[in-house]
N, CA, C and O atoms as a GROMACS GRO file, in nm:
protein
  568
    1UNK      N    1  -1.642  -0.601  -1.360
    1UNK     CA    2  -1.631  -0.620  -1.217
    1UNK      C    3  -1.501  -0.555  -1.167
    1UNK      O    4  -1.399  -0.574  -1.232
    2UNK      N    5  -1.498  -0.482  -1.058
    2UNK     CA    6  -1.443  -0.419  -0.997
    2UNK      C    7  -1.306  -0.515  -0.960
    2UNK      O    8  -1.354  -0.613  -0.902
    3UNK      N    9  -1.166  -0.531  -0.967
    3UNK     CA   10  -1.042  -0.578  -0.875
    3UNK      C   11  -1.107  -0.582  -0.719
    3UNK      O   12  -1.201  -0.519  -0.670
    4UNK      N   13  -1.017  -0.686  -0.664
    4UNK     CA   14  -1.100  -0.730  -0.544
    4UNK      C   15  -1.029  -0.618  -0.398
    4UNK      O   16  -1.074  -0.595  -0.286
    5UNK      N   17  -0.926  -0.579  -0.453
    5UNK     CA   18  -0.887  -0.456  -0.363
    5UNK      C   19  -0.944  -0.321  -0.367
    5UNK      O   20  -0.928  -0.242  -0.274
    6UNK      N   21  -1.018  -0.289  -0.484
    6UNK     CA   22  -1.102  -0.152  -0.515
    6UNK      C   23  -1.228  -0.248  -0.441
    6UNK      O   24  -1.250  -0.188  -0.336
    7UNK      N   25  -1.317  -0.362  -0.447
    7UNK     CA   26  -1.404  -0.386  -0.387
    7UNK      C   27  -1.425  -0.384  -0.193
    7UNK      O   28  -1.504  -0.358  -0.102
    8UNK      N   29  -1.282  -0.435  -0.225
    8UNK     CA   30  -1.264  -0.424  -0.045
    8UNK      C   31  -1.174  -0.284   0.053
    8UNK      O   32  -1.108  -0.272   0.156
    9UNK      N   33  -1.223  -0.202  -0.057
    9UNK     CA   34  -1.191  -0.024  -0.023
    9UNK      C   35  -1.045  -0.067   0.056
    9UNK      O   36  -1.021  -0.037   0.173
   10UNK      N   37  -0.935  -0.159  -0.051
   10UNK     CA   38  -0.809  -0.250   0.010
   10UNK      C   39  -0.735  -0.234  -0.109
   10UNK      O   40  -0.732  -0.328  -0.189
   11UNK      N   41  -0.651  -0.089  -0.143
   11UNK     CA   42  -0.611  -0.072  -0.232
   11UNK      C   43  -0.435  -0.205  -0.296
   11UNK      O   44  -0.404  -0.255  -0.404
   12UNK      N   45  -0.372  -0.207  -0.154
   12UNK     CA   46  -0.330  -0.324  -0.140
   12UNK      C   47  -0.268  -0.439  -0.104
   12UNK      O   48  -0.157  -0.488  -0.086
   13UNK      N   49  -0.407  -0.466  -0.099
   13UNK     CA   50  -0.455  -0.606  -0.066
   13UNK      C   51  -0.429  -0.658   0.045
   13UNK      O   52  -0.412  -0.779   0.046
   14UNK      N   53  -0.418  -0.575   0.181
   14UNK     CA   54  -0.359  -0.602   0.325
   14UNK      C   55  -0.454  -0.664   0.331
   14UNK      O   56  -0.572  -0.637   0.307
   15UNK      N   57  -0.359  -0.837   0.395
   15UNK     CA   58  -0.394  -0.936   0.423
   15UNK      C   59  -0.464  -0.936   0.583
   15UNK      O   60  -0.421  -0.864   0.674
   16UNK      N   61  -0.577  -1.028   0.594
   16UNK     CA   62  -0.640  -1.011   0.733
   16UNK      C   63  -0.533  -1.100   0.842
   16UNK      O   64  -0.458  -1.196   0.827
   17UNK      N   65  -0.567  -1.017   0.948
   17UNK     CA   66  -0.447  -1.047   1.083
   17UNK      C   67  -0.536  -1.001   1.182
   17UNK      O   68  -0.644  -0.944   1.166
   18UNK      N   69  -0.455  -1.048   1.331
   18UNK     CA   70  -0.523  -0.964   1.414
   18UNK      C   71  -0.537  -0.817   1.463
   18UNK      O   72  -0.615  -0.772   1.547
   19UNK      N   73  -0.417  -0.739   1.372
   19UNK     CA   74  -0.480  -0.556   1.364
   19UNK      C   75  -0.590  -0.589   1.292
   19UNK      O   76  -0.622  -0.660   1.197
   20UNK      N   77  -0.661  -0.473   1.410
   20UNK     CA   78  -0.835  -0.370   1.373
   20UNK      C   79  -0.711  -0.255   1.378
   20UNK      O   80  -0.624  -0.216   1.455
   21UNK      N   81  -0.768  -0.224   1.227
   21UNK     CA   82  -0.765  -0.102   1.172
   21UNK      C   83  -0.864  -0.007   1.145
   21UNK      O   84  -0.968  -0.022   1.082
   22UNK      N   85  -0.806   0.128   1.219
   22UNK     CA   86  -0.888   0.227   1.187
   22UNK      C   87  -0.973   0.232   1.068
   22UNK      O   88  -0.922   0.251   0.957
   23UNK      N   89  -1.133   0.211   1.087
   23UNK     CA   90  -1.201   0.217   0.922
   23UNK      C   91  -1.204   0.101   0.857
   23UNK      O   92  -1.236   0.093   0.738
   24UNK      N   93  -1.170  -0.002   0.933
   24UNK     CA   94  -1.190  -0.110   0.913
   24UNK      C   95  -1.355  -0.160   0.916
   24UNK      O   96  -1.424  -0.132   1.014
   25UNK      N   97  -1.427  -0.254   0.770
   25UNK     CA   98  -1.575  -0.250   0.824
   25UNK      C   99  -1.574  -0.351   0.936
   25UNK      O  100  -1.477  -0.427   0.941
   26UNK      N  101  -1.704  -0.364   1.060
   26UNK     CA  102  -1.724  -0.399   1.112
   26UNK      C  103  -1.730  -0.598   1.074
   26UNK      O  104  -1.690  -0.688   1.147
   27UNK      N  105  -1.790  -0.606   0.949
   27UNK     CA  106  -1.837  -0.746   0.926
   27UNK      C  107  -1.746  -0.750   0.816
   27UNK      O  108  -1.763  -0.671   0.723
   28UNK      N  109  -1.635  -0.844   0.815
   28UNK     CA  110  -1.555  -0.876   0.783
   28UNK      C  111  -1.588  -1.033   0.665
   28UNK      O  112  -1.609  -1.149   0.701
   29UNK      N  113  -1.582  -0.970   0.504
   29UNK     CA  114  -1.666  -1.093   0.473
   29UNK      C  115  -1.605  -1.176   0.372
   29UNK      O  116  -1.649  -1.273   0.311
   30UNK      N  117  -1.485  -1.110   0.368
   30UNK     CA  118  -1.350  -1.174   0.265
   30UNK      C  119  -1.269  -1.247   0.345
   30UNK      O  120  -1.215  -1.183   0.435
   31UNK      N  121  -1.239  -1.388   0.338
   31UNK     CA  122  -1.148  -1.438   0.422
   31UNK      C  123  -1.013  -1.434   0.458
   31UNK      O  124  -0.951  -1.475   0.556
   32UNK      N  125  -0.976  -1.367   0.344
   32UNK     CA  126  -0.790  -1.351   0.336
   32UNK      C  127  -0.771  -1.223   0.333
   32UNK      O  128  -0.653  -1.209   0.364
   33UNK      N  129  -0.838  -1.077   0.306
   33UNK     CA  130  -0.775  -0.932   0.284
   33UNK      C  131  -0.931  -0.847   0.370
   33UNK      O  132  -1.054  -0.854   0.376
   34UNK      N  133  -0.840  -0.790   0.412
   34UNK     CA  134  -0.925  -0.667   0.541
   34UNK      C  135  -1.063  -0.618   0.448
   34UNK      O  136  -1.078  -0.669   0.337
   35UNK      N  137  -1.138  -0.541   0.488
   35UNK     CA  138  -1.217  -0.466   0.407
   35UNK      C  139  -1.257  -0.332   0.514
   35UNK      O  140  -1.287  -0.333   0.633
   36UNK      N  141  -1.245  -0.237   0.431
   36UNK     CA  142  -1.276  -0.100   0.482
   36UNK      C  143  -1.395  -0.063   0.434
   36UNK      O  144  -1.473  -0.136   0.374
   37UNK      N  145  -1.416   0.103   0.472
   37UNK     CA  146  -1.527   0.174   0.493
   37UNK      C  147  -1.556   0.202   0.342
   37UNK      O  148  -1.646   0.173   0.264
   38UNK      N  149  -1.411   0.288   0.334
   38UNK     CA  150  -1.368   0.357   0.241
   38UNK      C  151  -1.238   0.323   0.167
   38UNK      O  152  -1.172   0.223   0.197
   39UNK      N  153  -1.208   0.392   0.089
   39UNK     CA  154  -1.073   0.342  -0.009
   39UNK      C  155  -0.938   0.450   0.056
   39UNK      O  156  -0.819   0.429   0.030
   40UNK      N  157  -1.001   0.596   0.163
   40UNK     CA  158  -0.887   0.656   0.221
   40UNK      C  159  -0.877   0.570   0.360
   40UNK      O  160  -0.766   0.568   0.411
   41UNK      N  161  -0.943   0.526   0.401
   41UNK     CA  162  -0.930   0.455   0.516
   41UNK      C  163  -0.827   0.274   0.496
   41UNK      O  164  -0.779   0.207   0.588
   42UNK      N  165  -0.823   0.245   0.354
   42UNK     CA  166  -0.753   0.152   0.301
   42UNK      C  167  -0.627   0.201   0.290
   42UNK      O  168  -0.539   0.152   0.361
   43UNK      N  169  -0.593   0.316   0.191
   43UNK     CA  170  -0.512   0.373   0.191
   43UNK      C  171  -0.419   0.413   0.332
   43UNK      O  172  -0.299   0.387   0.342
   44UNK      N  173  -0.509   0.489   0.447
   44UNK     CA  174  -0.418   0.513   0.518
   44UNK      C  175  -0.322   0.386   0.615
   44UNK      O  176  -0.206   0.383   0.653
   45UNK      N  177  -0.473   0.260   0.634
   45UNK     CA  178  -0.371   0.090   0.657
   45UNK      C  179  -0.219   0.136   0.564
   45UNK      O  180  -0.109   0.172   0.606
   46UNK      N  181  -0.273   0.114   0.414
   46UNK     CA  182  -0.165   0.072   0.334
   46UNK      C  183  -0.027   0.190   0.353
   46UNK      O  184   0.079   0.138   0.320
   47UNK      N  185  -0.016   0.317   0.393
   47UNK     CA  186   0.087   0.389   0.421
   47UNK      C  187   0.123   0.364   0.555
   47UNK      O  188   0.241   0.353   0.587
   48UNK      N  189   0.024   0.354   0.641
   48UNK     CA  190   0.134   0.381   0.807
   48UNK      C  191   0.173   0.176   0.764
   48UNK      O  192   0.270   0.163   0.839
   49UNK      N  193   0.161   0.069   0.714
   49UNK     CA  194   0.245  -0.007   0.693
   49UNK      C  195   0.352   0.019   0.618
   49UNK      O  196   0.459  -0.017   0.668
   50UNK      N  197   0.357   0.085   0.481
   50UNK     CA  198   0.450   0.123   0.438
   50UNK      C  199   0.571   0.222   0.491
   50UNK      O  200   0.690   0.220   0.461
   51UNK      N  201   0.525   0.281   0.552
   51UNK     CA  202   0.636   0.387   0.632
   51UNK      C  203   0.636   0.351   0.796
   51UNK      O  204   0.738   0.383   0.858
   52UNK      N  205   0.545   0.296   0.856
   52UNK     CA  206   0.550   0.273   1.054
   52UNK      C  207   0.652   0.123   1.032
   52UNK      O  208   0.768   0.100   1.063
   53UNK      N  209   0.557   0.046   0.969
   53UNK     CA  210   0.610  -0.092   0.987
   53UNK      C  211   0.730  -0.143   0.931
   53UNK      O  212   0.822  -0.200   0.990
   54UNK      N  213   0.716  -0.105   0.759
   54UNK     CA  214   0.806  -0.173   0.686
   54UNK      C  215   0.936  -0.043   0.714
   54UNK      O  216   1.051  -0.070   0.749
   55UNK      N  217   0.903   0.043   0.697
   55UNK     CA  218   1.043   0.160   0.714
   55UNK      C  219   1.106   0.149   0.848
   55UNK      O  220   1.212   0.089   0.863
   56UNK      N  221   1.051   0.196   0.931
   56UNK     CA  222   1.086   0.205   1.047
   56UNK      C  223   1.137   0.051   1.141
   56UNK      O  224   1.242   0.034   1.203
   57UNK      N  225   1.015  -0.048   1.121
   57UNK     CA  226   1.053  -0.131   1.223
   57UNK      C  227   1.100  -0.236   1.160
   57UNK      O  228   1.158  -0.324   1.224
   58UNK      N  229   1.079  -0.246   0.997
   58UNK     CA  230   1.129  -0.376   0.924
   58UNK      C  231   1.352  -0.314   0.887
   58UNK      O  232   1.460  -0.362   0.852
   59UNK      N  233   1.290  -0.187   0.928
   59UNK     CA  234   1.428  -0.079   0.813
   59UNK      C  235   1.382  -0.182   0.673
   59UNK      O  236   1.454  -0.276   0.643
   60UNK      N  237   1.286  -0.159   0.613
   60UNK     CA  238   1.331  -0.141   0.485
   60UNK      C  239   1.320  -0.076   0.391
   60UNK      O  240   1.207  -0.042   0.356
   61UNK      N  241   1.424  -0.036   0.323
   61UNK     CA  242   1.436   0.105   0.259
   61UNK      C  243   1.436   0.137   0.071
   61UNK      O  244   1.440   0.250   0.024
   62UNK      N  245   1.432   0.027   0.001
   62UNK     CA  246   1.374   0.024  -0.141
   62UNK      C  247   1.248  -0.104  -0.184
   62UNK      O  248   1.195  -0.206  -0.140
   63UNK      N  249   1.251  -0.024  -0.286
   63UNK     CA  250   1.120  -0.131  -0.357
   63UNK      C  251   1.170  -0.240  -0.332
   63UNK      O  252   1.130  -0.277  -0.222
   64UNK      N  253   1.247  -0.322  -0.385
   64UNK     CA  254   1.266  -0.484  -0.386
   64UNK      C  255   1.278  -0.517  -0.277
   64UNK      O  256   1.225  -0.627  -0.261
   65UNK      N  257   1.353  -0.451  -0.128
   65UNK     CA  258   1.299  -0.503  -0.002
   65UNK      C  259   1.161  -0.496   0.033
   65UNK      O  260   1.103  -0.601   0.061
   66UNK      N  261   1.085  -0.363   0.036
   66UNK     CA  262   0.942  -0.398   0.077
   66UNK      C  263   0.843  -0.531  -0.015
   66UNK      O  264   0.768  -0.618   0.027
   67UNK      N  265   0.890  -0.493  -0.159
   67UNK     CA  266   0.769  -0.591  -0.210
   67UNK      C  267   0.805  -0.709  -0.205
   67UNK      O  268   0.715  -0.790  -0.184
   68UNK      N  269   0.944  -0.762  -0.221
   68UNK     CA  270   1.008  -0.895  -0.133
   68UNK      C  271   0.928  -0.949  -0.057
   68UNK      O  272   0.876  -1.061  -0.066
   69UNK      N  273   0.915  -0.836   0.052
   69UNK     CA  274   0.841  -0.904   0.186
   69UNK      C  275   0.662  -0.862   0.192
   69UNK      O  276   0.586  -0.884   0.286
   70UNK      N  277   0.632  -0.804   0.071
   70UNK     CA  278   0.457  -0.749   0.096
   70UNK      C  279   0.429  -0.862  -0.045
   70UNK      O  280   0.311  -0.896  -0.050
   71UNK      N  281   0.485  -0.900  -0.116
   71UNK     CA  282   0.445  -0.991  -0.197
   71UNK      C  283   0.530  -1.094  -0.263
   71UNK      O  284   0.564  -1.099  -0.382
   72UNK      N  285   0.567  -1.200  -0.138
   72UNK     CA  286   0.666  -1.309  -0.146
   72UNK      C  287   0.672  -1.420  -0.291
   72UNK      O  288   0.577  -1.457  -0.360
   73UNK      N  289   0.826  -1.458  -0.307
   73UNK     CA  290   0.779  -1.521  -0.426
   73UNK      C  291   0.722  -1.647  -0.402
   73UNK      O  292   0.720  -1.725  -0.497
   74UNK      N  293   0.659  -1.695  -0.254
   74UNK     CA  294   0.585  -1.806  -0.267
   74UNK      C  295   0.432  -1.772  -0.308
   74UNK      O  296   0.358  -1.869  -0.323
   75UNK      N  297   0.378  -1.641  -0.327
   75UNK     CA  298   0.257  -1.622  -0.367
   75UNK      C  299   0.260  -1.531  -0.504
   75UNK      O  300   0.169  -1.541  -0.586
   76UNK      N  301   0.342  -1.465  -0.517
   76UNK     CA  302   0.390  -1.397  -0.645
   76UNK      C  303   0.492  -1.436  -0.753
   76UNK      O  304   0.563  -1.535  -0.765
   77UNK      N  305   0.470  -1.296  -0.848
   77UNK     CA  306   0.603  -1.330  -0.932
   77UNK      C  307   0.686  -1.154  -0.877
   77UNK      O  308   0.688  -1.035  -0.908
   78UNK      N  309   0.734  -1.236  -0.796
   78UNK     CA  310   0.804  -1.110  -0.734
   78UNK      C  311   0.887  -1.019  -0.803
   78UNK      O  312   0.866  -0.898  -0.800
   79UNK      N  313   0.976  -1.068  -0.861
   79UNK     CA  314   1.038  -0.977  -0.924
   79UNK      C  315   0.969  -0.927  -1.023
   79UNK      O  316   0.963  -0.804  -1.011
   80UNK      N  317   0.905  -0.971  -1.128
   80UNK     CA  318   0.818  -0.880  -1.222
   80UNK      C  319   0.733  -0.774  -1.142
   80UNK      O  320   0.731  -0.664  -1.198
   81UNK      N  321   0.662  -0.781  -1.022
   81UNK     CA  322   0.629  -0.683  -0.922
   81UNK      C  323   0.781  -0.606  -0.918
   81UNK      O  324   0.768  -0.508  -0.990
   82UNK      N  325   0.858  -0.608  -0.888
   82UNK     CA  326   0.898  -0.510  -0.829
   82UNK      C  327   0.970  -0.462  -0.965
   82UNK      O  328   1.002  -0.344  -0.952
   83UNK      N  329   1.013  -0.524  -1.119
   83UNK     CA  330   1.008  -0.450  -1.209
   83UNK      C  331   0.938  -0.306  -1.222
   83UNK      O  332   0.980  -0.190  -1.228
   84UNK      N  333   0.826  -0.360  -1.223
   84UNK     CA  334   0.716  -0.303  -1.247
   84UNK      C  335   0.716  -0.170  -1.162
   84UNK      O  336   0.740  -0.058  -1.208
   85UNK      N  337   0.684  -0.201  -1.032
   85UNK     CA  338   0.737  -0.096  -0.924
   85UNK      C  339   0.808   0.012  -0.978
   85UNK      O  340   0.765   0.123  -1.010
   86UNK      N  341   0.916  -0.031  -0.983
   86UNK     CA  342   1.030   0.034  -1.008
   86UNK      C  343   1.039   0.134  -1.171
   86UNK      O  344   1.095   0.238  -1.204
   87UNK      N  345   0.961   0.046  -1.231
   87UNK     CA  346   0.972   0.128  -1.383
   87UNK      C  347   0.847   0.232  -1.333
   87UNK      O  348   0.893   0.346  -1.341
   88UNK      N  349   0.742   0.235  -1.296
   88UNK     CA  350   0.636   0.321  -1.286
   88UNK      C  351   0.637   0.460  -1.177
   88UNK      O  352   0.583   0.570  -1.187
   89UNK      N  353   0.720   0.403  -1.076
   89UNK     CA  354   0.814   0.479  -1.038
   89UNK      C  355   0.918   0.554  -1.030
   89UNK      O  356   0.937   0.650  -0.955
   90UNK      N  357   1.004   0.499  -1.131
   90UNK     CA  358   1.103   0.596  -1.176
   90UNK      C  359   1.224   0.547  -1.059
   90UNK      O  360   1.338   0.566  -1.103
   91UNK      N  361   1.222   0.516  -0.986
   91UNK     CA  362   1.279   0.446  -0.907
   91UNK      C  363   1.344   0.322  -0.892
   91UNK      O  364   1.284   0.224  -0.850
   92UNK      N  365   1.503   0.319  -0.934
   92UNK     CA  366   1.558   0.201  -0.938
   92UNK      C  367   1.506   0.098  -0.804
   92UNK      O  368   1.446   0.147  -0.708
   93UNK      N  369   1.526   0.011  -0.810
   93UNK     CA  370   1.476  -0.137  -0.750
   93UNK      C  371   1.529  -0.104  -0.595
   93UNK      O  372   1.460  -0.107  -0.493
   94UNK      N  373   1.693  -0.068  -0.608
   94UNK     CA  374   1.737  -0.137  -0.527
   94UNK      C  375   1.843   0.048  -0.440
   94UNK      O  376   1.945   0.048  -0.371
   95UNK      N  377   1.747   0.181  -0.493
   95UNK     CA  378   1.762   0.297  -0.472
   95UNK      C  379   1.695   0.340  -0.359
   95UNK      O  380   1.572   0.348  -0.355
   96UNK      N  381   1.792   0.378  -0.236
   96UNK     CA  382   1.728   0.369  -0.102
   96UNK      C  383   1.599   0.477  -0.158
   96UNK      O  384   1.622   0.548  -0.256
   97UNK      N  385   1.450   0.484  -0.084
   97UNK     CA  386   1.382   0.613  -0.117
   97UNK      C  387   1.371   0.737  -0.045
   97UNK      O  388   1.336   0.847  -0.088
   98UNK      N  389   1.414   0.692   0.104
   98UNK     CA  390   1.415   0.827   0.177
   98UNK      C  391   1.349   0.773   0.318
   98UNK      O  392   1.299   0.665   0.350
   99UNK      N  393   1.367   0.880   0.377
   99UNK     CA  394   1.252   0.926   0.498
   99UNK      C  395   1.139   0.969   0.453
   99UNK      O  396   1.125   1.052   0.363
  100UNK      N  397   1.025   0.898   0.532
  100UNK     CA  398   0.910   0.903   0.450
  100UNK      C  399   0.853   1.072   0.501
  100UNK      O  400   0.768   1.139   0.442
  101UNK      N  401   0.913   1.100   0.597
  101UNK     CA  402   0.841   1.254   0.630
  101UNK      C  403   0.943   1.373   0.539
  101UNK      O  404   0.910   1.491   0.527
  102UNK      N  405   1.057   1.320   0.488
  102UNK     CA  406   1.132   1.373   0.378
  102UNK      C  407   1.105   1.413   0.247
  102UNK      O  408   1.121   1.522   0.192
  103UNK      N  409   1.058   1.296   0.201
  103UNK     CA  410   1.015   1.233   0.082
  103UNK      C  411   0.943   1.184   0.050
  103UNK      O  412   0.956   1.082  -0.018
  104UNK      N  413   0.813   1.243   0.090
  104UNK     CA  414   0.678   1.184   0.087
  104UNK      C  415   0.653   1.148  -0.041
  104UNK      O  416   0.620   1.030  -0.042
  105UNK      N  417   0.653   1.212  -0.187
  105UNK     CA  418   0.633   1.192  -0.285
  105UNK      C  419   0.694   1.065  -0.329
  105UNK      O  420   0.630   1.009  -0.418
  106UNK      N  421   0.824   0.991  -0.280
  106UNK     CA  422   0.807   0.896  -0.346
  106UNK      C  423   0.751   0.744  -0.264
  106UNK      O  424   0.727   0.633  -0.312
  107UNK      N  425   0.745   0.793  -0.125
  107UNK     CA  426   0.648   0.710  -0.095
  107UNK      C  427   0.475   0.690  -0.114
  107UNK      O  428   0.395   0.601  -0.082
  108UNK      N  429   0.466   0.792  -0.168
  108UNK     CA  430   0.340   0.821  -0.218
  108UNK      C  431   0.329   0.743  -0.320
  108UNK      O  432   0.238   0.660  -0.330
  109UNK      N  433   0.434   0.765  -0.422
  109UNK     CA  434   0.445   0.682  -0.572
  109UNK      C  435   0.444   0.524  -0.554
  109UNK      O  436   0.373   0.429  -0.586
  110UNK      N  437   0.525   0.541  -0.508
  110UNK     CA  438   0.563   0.397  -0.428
  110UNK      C  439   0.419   0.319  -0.412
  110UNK      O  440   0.374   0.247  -0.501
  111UNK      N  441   0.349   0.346  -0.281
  111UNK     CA  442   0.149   0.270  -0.320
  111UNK      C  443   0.110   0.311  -0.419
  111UNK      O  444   0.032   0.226  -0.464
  112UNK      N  445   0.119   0.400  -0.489
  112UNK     CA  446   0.044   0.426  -0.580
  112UNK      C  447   0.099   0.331  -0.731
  112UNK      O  448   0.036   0.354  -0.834
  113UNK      N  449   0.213   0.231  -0.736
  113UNK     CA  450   0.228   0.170  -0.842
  113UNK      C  451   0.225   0.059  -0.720
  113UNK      O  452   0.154  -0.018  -0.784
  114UNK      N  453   0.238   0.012  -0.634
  114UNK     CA  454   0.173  -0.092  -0.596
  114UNK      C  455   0.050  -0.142  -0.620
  114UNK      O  456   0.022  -0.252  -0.669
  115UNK      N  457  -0.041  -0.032  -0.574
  115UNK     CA  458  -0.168  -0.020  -0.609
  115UNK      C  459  -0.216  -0.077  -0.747
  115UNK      O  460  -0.309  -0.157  -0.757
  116UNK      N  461  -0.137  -0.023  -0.863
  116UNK     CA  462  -0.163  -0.053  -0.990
  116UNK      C  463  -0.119  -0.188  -1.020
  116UNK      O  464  -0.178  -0.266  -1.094
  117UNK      N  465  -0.019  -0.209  -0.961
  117UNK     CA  466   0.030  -0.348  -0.991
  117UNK      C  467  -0.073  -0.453  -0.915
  117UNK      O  468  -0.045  -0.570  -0.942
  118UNK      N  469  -0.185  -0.438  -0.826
  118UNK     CA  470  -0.248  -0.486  -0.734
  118UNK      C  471  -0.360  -0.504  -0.805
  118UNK      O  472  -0.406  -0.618  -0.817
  119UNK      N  473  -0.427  -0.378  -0.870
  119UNK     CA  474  -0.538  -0.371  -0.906
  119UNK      C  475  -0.598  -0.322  -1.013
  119UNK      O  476  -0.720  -0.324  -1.029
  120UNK      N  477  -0.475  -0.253  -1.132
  120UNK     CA  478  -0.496  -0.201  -1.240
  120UNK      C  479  -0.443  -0.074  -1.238
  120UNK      O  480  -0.413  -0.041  -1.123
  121UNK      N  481  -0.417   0.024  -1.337
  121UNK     CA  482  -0.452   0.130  -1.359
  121UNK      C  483  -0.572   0.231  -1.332
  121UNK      O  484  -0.568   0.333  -1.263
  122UNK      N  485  -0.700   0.168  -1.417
  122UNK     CA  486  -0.815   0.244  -1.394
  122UNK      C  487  -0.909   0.196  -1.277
  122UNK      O  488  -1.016   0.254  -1.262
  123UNK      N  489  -0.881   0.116  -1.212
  123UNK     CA  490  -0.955   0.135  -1.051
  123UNK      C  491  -0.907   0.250  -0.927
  123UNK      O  492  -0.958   0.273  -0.818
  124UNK      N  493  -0.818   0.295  -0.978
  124UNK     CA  494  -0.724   0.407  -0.848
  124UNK      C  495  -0.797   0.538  -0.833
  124UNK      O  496  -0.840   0.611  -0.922
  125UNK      N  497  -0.801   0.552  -0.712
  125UNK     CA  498  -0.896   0.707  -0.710
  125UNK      C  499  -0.793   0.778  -0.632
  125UNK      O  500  -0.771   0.743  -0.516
  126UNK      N  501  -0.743   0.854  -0.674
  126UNK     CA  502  -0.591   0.888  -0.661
  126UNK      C  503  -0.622   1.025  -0.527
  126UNK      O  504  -0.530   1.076  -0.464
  127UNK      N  505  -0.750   1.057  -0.511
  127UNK     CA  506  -0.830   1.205  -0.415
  127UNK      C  507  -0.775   1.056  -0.292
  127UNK      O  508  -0.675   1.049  -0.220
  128UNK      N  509  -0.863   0.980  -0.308
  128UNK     CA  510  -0.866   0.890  -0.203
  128UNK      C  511  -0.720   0.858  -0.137
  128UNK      O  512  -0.691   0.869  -0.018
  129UNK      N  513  -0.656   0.826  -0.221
  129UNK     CA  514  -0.509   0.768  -0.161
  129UNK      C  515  -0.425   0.892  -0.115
  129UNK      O  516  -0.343   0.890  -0.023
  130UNK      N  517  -0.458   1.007  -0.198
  130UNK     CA  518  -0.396   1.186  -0.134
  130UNK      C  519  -0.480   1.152   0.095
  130UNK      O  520  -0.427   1.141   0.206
  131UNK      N  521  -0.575   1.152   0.060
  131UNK     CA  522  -0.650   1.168   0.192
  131UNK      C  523  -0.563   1.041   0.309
  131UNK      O  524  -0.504   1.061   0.415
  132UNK      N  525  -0.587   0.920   0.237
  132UNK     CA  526  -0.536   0.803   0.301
  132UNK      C  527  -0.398   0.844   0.368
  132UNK      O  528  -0.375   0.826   0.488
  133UNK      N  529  -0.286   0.915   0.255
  133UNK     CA  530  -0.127   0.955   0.306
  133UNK      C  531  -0.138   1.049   0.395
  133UNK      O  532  -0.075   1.029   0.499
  134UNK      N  533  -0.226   1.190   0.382
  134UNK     CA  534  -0.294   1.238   0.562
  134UNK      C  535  -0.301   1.153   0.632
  134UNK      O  536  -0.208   1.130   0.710
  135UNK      N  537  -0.407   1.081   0.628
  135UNK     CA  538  -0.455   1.033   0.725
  135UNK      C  539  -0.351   0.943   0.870
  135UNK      O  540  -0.369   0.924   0.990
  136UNK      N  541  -0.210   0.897   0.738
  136UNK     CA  542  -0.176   0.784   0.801
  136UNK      C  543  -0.038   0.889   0.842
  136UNK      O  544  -0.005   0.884   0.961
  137UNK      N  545   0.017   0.953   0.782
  137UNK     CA  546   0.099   1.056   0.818
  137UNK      C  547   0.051   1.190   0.973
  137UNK      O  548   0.116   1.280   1.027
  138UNK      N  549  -0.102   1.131   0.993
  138UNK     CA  550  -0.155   1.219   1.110
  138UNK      C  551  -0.184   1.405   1.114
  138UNK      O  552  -0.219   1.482   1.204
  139UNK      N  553  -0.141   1.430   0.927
  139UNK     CA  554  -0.207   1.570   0.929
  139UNK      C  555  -0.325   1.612   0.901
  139UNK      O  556  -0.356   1.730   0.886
  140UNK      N  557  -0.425   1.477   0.890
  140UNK     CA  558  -0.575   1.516   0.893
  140UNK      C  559  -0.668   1.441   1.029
  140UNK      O  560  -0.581   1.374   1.084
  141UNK      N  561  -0.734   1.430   1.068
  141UNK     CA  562  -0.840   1.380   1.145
  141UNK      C  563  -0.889   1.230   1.087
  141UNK      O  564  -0.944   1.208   0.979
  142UNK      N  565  -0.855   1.138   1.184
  142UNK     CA  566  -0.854   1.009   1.151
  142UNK      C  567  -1.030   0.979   1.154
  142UNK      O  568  -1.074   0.867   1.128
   0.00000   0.00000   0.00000
């Protein structure tokens, strides 16, 4: 059986709120995490939060601040997340990462070991999450 974020094309695991997100499905049938069309349409949720929301309007600027606040230690084991993060990344914990229109690659890395830490290794369709960082970065057609 599929991780419940590869099932809900919710690479990860954005919790349901009142954003409608682009590509969001219509019938909404998981009670706690969004569900999309597709897994680039998940993806692109999961970057314009990572770079609109958490960069820009949260300022926060390394792993252990974002996953701090995207996976609290009242529902996680936070710091082993952001171990983790951080080793798969290559990216110390607490190493600002950049401007995300700078340094796309390591915000790229960045979901992309979230992702794993979310949902595995072998559920990631890595075409998908390339399309999703267009999408949410605005150089492809939403």
């Amino acid at each position: 059986m599929l991780p419940r974020g590869i099932r809900n094309n919710n690479p990860l695991n954005i919790r349901r709120t009142k954003d409608q997100w682009l590509g969001m499905k219509k019938e909404q049938t998981d009670g706690a995490f969004c569900q999309f069309e597709n897994l680039a349409y998940g993806w692109r949720a999961a970057f314009k939060l990572l770079t609109r929301t958490y960069y820009h309007t949260y300022r926060l600027y390394t792993i252990r601040t974002i996953v701090t606040k995207w996976a609290p230690p009242n529902e996680n084991n936070t710091r082993a997340y952001v171990e983790n993060v951080s080793r798969l990344t290559g990216i110390g914990a607490d190493e600002p990462l950049g401007i995300p229109s700078e340094s796309p690659a390591r915000w790229i890395a960045l979901g992309a070991a979230m992702a794993i830490q979310e949902n595995g290794i072998t559920s990631i369709d890595w075409f998908a999450m390339l399309k999703g960082w267009e999408m949410a970065r605005g150089n492809a057609l939403d």
